[in-house]
BADOKE-566798 format. One record per residue (C-alpha): residue number from 1; x, y, z. Coordinates in nm, 2 decimals. Layout:
BEGIN
<r nr="NUM" x="X" y="Y" z="Z"/>
...
***
This chain:
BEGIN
<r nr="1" x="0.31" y="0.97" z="-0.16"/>
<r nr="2" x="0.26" y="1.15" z="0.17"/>
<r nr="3" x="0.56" y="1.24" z="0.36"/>
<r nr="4" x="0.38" y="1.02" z="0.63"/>
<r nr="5" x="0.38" y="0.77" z="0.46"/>
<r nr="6" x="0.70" y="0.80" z="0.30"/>
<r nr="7" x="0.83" y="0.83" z="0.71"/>
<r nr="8" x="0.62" y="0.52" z="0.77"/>
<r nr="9" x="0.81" y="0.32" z="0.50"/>
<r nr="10" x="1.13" y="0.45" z="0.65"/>
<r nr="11" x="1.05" y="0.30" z="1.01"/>
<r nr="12" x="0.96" y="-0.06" z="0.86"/>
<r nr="13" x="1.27" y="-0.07" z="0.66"/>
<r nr="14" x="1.46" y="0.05" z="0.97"/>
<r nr="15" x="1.28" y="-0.24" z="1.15"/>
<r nr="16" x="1.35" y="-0.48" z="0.93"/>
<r nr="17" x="1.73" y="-0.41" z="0.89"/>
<r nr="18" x="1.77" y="-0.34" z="1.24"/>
<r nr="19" x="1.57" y="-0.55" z="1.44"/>
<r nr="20" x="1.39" y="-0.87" z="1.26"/>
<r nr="21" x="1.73" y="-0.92" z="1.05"/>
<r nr="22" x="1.95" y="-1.01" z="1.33"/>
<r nr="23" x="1.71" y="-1.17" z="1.50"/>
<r nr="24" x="1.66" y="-1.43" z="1.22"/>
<r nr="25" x="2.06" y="-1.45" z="1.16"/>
<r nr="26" x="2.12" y="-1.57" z="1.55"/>
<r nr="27" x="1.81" y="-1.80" z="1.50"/>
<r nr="28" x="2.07" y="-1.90" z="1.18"/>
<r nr="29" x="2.34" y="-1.97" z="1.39"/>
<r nr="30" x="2.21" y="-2.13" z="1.64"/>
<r nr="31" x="2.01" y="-2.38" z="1.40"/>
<r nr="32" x="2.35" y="-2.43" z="1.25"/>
<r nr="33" x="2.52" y="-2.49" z="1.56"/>
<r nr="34" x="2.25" y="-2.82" z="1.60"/>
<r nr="35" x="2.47" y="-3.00" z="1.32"/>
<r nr="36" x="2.40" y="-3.17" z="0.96"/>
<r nr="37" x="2.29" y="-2.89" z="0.76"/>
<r nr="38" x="2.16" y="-3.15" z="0.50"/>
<r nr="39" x="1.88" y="-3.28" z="0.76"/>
<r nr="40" x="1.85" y="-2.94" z="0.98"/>
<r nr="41" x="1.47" y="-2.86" z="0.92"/>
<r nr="42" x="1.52" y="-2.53" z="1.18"/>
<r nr="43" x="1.85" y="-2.46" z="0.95"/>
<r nr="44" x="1.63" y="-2.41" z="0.62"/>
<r nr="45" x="1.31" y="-2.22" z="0.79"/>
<r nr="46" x="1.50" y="-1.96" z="0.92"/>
<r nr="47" x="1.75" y="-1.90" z="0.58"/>
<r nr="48" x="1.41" y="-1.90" z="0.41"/>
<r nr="49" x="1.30" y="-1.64" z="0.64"/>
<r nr="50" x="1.57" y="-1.47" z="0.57"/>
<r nr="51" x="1.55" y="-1.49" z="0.22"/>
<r nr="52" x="1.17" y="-1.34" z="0.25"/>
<r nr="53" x="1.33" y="-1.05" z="0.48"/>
<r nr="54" x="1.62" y="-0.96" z="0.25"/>
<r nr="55" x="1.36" y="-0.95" z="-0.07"/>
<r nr="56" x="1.16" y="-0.74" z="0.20"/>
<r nr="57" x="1.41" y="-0.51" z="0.26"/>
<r nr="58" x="1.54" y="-0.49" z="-0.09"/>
<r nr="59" x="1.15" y="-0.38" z="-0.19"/>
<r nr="60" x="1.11" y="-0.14" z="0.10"/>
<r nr="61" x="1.46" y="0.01" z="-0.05"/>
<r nr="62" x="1.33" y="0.04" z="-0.40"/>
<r nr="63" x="0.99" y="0.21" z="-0.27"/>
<r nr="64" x="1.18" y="0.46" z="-0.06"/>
<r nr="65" x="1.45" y="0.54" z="-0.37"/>
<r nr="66" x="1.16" y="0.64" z="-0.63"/>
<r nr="67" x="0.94" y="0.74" z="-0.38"/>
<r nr="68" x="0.80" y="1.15" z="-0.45"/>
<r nr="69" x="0.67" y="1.30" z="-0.21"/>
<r nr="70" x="0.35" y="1.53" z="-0.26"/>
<r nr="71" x="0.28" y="1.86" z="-0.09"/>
<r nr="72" x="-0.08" y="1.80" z="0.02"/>
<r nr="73" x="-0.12" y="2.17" z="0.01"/>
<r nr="74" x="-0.07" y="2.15" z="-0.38"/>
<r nr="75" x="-0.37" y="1.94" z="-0.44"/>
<r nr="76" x="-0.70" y="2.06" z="-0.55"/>
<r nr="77" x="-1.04" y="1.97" z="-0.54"/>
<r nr="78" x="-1.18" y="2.06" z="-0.85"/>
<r nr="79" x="-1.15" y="1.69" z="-0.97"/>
<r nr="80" x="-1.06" y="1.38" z="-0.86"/>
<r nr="81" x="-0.64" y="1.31" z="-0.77"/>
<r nr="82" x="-0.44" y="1.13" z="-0.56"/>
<r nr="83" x="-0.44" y="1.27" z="-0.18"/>
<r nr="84" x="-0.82" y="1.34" z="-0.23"/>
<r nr="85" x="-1.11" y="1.18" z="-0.03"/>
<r nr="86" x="-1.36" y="1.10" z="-0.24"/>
<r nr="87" x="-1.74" y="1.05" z="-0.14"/>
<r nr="88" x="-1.93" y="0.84" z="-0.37"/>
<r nr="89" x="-2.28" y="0.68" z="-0.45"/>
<r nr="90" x="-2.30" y="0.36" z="-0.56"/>
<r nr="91" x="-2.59" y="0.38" z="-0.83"/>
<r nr="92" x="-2.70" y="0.00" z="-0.86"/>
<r nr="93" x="-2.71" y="-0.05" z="-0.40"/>
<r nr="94" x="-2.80" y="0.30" z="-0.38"/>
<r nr="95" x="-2.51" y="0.32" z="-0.09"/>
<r nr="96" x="-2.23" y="0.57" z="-0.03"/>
<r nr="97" x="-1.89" y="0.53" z="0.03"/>
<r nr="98" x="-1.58" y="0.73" z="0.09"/>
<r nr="99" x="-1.25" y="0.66" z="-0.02"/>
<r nr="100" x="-0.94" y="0.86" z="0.02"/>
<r nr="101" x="-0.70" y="0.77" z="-0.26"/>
<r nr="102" x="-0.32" y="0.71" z="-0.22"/>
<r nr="103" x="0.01" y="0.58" z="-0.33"/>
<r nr="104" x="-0.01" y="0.14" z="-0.39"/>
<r nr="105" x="0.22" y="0.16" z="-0.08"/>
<r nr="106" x="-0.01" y="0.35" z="0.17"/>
<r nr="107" x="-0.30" y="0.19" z="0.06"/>
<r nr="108" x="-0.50" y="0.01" z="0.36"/>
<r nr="109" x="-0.86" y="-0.11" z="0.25"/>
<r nr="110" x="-0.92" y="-0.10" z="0.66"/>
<r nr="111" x="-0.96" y="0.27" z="0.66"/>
<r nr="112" x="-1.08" y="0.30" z="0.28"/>
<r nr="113" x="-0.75" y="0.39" z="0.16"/>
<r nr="114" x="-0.74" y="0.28" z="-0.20"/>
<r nr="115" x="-0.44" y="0.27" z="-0.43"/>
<r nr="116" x="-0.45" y="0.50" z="-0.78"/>
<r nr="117" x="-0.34" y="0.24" z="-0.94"/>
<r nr="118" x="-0.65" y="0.00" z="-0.83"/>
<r nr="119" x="-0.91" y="-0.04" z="-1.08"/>
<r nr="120" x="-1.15" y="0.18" z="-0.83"/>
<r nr="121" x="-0.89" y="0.45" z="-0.80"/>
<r nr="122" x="-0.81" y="0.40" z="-1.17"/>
<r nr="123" x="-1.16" y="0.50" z="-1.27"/>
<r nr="124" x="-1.25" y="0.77" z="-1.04"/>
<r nr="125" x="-0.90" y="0.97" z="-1.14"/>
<r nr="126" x="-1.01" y="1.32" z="-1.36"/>
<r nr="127" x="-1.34" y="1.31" z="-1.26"/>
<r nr="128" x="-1.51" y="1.60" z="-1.13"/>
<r nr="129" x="-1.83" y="1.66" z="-0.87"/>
<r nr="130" x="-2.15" y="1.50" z="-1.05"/>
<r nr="131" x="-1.98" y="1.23" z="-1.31"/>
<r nr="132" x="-2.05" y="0.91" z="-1.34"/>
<r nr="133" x="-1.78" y="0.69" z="-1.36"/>
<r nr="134" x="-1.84" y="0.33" z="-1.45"/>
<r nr="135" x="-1.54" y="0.10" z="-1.36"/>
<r nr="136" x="-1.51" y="-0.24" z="-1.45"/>
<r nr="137" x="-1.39" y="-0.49" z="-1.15"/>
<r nr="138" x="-1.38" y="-0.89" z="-1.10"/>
<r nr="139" x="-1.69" y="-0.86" z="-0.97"/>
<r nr="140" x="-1.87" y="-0.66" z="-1.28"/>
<r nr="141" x="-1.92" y="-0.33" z="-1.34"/>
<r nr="142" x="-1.94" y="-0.04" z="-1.10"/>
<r nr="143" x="-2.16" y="0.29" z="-1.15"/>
<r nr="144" x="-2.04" y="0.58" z="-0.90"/>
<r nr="145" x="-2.21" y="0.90" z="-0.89"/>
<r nr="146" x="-1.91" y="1.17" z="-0.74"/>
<r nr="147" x="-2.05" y="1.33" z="-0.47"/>
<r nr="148" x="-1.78" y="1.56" z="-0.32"/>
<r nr="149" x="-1.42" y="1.59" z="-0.36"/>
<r nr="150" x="-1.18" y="1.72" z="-0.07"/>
<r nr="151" x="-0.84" y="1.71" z="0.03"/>
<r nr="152" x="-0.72" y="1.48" z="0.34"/>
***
């Protein structure tokens, strides 16, 4: 991954401990405060919202442990790899999109940031400037044409 995005992981787990976490363990006290913990609806929500952070936080943990960071300087353009922006041509809409491909955790279909592991980023991996590479998907099969290749 990028060391931006490694940095960006590093902020939301820093959030998450920091912030969100005692926020939902006073929202735990004071629920408990209200009484019979048997019939304290308020008492369960936020201990479940805790639950979700701490599995959150464990995750974020995890990510950051293994995480490798790549020197976007090392990456070349003579065929398709992670860190690349990738112009394509969809053969069967005759369209063309652009897609920069990335670690599963910096992956943001919003600003065509697609994860190598996708089926998309799966299939377009090794290829060089001209190939075709048909990728299968839910929806069928795709035919891109690689148009150009650059680094981010």
């Amino acid at each position: 991954m990028t060391e931006a995005g490694l940095e960006k992981l590093k902020e939301e787990l820093h959030e998450l401990k920091f912030v969100k976490r005692p926020i939902v363990s006073e929202k735990i006290a004071t629920a408990r405060e209200h009484g019979d913990l048997k019939e304290n609806a308020e008492y369960h929500a936020a201990r479940e919202e805790l639950s979700f952070l701490e599995t959150k936080i464990m995750r974020l943990q995890d990510s950051i442990a293994r995480a490798r960071t790549i020197d976007e300087n090392e990456i070349g353009t003579e065929e398709v790899s992670i860190l690349n922006s990738v112009k394509v041509k969809d053969l069967k809409r005759n369209k063309e999109y652009t897609y920069t491909l990335v670690a599963s955790e910096e992956a943001d279909v919003k600003q065509n940031k697609i994860s190598i592991s996708s089926p998309v980023g799966k299939g377009l991996i090794g290829k060089k400037v001209g190939d075709v590479a048909e990728i299968e998907v839910p929806a069928g099969l795709l035919r891109y044409e690689i148009l150009s290749i650059e680094n981010i």
